[in-house]
C-alpha positions as CSV (number, residue, x, y, z in Angstrom):
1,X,-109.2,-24.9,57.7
2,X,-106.2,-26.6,59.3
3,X,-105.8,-26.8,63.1
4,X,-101.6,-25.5,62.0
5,X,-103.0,-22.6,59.4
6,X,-105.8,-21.2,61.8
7,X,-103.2,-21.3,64.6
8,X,-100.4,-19.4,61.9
9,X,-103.1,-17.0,61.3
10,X,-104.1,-16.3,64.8
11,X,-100.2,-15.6,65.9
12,X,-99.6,-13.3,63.1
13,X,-102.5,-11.4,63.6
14,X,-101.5,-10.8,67.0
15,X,-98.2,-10.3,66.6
16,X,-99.5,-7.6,64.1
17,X,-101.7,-6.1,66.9
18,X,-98.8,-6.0,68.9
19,X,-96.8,-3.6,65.8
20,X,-99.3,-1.1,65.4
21,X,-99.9,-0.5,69.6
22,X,-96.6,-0.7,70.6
23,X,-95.1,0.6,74.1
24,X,-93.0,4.1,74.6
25,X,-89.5,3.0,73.8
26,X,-86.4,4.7,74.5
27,X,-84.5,5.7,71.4
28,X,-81.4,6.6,73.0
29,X,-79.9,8.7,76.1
30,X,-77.4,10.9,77.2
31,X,-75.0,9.5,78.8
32,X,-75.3,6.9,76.5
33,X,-75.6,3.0,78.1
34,X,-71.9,2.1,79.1
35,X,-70.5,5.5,78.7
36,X,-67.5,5.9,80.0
37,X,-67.0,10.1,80.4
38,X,-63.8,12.0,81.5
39,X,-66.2,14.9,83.2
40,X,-69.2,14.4,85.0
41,X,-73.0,14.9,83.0
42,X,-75.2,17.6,84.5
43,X,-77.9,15.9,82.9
44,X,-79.4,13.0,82.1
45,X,-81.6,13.3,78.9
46,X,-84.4,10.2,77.6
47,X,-85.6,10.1,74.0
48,X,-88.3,8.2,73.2
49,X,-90.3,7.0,70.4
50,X,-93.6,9.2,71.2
51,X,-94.6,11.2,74.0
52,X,-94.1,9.9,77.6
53,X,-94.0,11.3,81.2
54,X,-91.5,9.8,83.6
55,X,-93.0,7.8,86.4
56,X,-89.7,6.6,88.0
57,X,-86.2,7.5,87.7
58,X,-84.0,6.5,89.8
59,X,-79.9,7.1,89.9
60,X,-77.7,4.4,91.8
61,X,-73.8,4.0,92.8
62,X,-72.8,1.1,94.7
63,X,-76.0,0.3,96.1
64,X,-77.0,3.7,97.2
65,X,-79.3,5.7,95.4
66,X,-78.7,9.5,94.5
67,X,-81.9,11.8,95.1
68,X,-82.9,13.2,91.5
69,X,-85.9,15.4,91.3
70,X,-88.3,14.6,88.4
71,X,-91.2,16.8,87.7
72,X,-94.0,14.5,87.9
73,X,-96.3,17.3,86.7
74,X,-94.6,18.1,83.1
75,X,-95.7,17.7,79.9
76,X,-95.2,14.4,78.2
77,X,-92.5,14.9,75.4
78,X,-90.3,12.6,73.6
79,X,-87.3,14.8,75.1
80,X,-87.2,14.6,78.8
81,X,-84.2,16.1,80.5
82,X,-83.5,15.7,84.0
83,X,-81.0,17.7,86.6
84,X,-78.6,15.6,88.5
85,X,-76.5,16.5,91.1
86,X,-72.6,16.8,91.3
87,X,-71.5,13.0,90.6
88,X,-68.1,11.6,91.8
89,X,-66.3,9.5,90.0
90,X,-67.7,6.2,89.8
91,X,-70.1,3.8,88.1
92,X,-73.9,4.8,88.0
93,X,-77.4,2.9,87.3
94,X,-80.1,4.4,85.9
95,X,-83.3,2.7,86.1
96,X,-86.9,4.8,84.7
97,X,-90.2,4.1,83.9
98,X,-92.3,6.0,81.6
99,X,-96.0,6.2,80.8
100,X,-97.0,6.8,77.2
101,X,-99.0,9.5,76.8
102,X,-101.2,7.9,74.0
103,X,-102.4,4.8,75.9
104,X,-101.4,5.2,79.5
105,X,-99.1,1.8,78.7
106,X,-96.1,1.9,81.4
107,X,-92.6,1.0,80.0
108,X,-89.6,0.0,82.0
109,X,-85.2,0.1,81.4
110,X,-81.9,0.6,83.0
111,X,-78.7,1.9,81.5
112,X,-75.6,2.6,83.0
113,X,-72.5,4.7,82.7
114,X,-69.4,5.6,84.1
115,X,-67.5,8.9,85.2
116,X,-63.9,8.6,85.1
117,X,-61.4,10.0,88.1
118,X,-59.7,12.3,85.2
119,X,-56.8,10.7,85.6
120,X,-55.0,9.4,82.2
121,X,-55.3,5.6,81.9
């Protein structure tokens, strides 16, 4: 065999290894990345691609980070839904990390969105 076919081989069985075990992925959120919303959310809300428990979530404006209470202790869903606390208007960071419940494999992102002062543009 071929020192170029063997090494074909080898990268597309791996990259098939890499198909069929892959990491918690976030499907979408609410507030979507680069919303830009006329009223504040009450909520954030994660949707992955399998079941997952938060490990980090963090909530930034301008450099300062925003307590948010994440229940270390719940189930892991693909749903997770977290209370936030009364946001000015501003722009906001969220950065999270999730552990998939399957294979313990930790995942990382950041999204960001945007409250508006409710003023018309």
């Amino acid at each position: 065999m071929s020192r170029s076919l063997f090494i074909g081989l080898f990268a597309a069985a791996v990259l098939s290894a890499q198909a069929a075990f892959g990491h918690a992925k976030l499907q979408t959120s609410s507030p979507a990345d680069h919303a830009r919303l006329a009223a504040a959310p009450s909520a954030l809300t994660l949707i992955f691609n399998e079941n997952t428990q938060l490990a980090m979530l963090k909530l930034k404006t301008a450099s300062r980070d925003i307590p948010v209470s994440v229940d270390r202790g719940a189930k892991a869903a693909t749903t997770i839904k977290v209370g936030l606390p009364v946001l000015a208007p501003g722009s906001y960071l969220v950065e999270w990390s999730a552990m998939a419940a399957d294979d313990g494999h930790i995942t990382k992102g950041s999204f960001s969105f945007t409250v508006l002062d409710g003023k018309p543009p």
